[in-house]
BALOBA-1460 file (C-alpha; in Angstrom, 3 decimals):
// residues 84
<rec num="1" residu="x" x="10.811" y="-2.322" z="-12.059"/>
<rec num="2" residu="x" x="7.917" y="-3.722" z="-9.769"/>
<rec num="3" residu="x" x="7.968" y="-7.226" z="-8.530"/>
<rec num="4" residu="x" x="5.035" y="-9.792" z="-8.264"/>
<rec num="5" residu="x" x="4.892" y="-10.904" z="-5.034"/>
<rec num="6" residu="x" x="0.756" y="-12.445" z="-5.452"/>
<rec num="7" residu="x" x="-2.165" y="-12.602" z="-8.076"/>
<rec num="8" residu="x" x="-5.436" y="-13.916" z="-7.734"/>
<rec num="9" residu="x" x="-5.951" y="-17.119" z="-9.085"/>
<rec num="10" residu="x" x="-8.936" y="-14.896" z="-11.124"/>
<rec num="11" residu="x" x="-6.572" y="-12.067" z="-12.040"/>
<rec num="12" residu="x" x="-9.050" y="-9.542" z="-10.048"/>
<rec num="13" residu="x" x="-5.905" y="-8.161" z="-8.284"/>
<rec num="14" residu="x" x="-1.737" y="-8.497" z="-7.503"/>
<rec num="15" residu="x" x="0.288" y="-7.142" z="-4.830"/>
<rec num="16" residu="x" x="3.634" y="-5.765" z="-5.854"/>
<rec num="17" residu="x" x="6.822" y="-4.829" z="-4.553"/>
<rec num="18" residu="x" x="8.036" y="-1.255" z="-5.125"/>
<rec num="19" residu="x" x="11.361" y="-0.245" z="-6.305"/>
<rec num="20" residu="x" x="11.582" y="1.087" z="-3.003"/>
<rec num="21" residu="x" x="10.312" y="-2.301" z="-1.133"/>
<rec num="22" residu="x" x="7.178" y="-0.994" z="-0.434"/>
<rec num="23" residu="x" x="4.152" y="-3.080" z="-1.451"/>
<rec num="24" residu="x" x="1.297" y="-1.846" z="-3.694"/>
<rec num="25" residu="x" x="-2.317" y="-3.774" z="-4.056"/>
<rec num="26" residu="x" x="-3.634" y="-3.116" z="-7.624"/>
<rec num="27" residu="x" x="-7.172" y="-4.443" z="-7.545"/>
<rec num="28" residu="x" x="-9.583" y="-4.309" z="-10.053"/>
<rec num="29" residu="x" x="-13.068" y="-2.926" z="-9.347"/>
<rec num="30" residu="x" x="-16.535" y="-2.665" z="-11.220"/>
<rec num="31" residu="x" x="-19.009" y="-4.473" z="-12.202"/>
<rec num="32" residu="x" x="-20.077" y="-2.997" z="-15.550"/>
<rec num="33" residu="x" x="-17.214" y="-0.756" z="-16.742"/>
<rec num="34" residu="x" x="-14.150" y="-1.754" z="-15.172"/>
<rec num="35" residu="x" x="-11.359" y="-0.088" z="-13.007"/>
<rec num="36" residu="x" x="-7.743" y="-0.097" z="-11.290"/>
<rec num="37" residu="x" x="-6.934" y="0.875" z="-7.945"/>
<rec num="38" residu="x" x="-3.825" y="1.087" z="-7.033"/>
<rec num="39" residu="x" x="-3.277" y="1.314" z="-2.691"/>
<rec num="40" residu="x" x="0.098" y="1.033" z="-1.112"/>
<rec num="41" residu="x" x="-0.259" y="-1.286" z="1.970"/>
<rec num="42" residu="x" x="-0.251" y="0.860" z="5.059"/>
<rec num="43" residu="x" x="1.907" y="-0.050" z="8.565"/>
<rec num="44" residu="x" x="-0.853" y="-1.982" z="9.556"/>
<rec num="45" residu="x" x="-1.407" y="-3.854" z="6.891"/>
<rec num="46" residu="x" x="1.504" y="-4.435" z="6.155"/>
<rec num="47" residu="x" x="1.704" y="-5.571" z="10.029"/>
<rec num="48" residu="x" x="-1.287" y="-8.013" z="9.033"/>
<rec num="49" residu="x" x="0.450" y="-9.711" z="5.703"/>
<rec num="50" residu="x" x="3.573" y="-10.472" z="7.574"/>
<rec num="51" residu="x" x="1.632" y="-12.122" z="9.955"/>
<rec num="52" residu="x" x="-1.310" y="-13.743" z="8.273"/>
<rec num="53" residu="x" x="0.138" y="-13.902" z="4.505"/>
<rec num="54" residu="x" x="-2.333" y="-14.109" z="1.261"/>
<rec num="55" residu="x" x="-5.188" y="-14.237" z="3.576"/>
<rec num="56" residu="x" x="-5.355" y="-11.052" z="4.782"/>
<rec num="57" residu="x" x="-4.690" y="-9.721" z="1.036"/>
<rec num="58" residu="x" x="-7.615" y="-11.791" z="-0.671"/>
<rec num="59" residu="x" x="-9.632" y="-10.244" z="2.688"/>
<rec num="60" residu="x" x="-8.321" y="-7.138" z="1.773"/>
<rec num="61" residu="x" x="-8.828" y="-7.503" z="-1.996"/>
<rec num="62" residu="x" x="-12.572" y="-8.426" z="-1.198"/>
<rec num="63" residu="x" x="-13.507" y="-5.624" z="0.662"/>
<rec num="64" residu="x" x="-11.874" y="-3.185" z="-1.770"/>
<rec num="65" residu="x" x="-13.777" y="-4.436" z="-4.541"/>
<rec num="66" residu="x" x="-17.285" y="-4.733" z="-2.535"/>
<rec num="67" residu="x" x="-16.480" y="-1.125" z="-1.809"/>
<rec num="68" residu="x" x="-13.969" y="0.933" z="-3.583"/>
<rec num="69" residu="x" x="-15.561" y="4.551" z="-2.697"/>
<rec num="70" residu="x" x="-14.200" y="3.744" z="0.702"/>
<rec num="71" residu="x" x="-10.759" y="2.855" z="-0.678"/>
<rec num="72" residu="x" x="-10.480" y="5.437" z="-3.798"/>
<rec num="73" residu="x" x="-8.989" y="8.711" z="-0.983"/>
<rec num="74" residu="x" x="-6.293" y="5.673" z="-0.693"/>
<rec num="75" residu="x" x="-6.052" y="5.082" z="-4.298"/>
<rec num="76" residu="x" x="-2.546" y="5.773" z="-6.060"/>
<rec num="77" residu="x" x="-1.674" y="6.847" z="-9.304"/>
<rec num="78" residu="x" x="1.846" y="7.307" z="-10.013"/>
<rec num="79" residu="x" x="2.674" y="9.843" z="-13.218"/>
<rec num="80" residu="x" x="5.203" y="8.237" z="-14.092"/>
<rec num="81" residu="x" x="4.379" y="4.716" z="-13.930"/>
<rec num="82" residu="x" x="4.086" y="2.437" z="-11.050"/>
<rec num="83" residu="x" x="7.722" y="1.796" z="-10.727"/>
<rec num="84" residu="x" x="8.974" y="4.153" z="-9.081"/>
């Protein structure tokens, strides 16, 4: 079971807390037909939301979803669901 730890206020992505306590950014990307990426936060980032909080995720967010081609190698899709 994954845990909620932030959502947009515009539901364009939510950060959530692995089984494992790792944390997972599922944004939502396109402008015409619509997609899910799914990016576990890396040491650094994970660095920057201890330190700066939601900020640094809606700054992350933002630039994921201006340009997801640059985030997709990251991208995560779990076969059996995202709560593992």
């Amino acid at each position: 079971m994954m845990k909620t730890i932030l959502g947009s206020s515009d539901g364009m992505y939510e950060l959530v807390q692995r089984r494992d306590g790792s944390l997972l950014l599922v944004i939502v990307c396109g402008k015409i037909g619509f997609f899910e990426l799914r990016l576990p936060l890396n040491e650094s980032e994970m660095g920057e939301f201890q330190e700066r909080g939601s900020d640094f995720i809606h700054e992350l967010a933002d630039d994921i979803i201006r340009d997801p081609n640059h985030y997709v190698v990251r991208h995560k899709q779990d076969i059996d669901g995202v709560d593992t």
